[in-house]
C-alpha positions as CSV (number, residue, x, y, z in Angstrom):
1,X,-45.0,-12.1,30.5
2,X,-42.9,-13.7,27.8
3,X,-44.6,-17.5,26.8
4,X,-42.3,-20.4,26.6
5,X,-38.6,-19.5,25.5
6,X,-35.9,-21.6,23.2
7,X,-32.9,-23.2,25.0
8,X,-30.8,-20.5,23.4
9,X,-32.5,-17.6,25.9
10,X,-30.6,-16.3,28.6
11,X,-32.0,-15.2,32.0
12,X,-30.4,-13.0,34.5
13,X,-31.3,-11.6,37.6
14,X,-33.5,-9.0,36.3
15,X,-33.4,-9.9,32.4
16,X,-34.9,-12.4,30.0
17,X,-32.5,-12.5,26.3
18,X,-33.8,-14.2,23.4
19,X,-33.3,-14.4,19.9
20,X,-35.4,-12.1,17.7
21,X,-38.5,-12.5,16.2
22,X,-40.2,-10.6,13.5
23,X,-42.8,-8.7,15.6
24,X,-39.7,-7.6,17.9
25,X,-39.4,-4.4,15.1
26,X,-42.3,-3.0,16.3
27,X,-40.8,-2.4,20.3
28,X,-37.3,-1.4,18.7
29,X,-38.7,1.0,16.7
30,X,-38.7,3.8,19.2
31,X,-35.3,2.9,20.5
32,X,-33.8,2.8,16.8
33,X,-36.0,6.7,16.3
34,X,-34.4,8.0,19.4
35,X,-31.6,10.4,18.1
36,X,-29.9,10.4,21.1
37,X,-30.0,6.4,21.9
38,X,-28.8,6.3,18.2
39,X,-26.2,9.1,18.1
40,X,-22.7,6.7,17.7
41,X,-24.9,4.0,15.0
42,X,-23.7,4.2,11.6
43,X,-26.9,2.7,10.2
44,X,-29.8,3.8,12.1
45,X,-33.2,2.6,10.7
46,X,-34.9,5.4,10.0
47,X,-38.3,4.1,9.2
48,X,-40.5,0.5,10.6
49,X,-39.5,-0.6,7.3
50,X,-35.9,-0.1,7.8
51,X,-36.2,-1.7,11.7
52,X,-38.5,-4.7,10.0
53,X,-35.5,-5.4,7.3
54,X,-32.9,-4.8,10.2
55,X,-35.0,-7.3,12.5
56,X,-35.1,-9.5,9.4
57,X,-31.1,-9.2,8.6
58,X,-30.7,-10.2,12.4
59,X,-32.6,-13.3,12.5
60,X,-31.2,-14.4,9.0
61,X,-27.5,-13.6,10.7
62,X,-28.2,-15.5,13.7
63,X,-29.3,-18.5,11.0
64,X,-26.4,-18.6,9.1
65,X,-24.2,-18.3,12.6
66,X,-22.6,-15.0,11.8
67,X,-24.4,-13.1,14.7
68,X,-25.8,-14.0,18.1
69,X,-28.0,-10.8,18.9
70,X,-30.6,-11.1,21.4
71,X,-34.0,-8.8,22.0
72,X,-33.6,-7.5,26.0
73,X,-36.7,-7.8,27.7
74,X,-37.0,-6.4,31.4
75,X,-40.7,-7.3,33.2
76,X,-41.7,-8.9,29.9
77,X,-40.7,-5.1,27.9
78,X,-38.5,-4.9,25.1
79,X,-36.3,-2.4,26.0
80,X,-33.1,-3.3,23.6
81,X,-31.0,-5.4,21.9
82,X,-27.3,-6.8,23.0
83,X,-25.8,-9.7,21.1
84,X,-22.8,-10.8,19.2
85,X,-21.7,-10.3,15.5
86,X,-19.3,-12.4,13.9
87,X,-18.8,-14.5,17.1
88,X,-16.7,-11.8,18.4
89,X,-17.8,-8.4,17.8
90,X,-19.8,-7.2,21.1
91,X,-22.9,-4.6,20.1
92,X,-25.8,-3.3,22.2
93,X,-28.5,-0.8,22.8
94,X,-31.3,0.4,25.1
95,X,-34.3,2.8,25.5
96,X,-33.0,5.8,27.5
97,X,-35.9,4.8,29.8
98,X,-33.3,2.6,31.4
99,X,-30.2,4.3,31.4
100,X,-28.2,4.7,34.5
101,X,-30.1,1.3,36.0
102,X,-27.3,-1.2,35.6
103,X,-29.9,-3.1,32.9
104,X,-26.6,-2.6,29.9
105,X,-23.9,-4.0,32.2
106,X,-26.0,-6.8,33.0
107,X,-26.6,-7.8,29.0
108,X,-23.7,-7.1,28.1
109,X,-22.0,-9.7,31.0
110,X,-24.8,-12.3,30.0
111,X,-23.6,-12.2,26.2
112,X,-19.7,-12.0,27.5
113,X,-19.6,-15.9,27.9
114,X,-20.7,-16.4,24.3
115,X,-17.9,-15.1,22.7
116,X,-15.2,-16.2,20.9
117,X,-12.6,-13.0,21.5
118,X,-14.6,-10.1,22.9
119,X,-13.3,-7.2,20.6
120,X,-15.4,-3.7,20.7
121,X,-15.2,-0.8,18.3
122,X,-16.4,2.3,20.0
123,X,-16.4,6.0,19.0
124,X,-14.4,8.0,21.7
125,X,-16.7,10.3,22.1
126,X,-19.3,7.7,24.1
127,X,-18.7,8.0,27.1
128,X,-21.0,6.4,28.6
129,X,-20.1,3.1,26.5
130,X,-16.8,3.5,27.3
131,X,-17.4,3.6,31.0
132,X,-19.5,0.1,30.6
133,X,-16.9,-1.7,28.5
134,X,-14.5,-0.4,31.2
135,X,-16.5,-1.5,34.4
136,X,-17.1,-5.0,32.9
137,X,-13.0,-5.2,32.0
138,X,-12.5,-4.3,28.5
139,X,-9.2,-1.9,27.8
140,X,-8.3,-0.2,25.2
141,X,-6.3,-2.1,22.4
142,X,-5.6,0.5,19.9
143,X,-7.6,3.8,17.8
144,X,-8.0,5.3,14.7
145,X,-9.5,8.2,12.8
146,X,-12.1,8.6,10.2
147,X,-13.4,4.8,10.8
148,X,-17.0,5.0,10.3
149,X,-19.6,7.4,8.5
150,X,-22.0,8.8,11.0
151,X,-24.7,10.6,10.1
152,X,-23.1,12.6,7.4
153,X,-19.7,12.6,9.1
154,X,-16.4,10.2,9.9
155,X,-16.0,9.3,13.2
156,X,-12.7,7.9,15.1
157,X,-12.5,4.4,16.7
158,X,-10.9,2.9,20.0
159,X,-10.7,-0.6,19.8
160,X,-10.9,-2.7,22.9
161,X,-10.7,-5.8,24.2
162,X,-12.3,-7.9,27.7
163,X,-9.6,-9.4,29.6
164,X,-11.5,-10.5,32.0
């Protein structure tokens, strides 16, 4: 189980959320390889190097206060990452090992409460994401095309926002 935690972890009913640490790469490395957990990331890390220097950017954002991400553990497992960039900007992603269990809803309403405006920028076609943000009372605020590079091609946004 995990050893002692900072004042800055969260705990929920089934969850632990703490800020990274440079070993976490190792456990996010299989998430980050999975093509299909990674399908709507415009950067995916593509290599242990490229999740070490991700890991590495993370923990440097969180120490300069531009980003609040936290490692997800479940029964003392990394299983993804949820947190906050910019104060506001609400990003998150789990093994497919625990899809469908409730596990993202519950991360993502633990890191809710943390921030500033809670703004999302989602590809339409991510449903499942979409359904999430919806449940936990985000609506849509506006869209637009050709946003973001994705593997090798522009995707479309839809912006939303939690009024909850």
């Amino acid at each position: 189980m995990e050893a002692a935690l900072d004042k800055s972890a969260i705990k929920t009913t089934r969850l632990v959320l703490r800020h990274f640490k440079a070993e976490d790469a190792v456990a996010l490395h299989p998430i980050f390889a999975d093509p299909e957990a990674m399908r709507f990331w415009s950067c995916a890390p593509k290599s242990l190097a490229q999740t070490e220097e991700f890991v590495r950017d993370t923990i440097r954002a969180y120490q300069a206060g531009t980003g609040d991400d936290f490692v997800v553990l479940f029964e003392g497992v990394v299983i993804g990452k949820a947190g906050l960039w910019r104060a506001n900007e609400i990003g998150f992603i789990f093994s497919r090992n625990v899809w469908g269990t409730g596990i993202a809803s519950e991360a993502v309403r633990a890191i809710m409460s943390r921030a500033s405006t809670r703004g999302v920028d989602v590809d339409p076609q991510n449903e499942r994401c979409l359904r999430l943000l919806e449940k936990l009372g985000f609506v849509q605020t506006g869209a637009a095309k050709h946003t973001v590079l994705v593997g090798g091609e522009w995707a479309d946004s839809v912006y939303l926002e939690a009024k909850v």
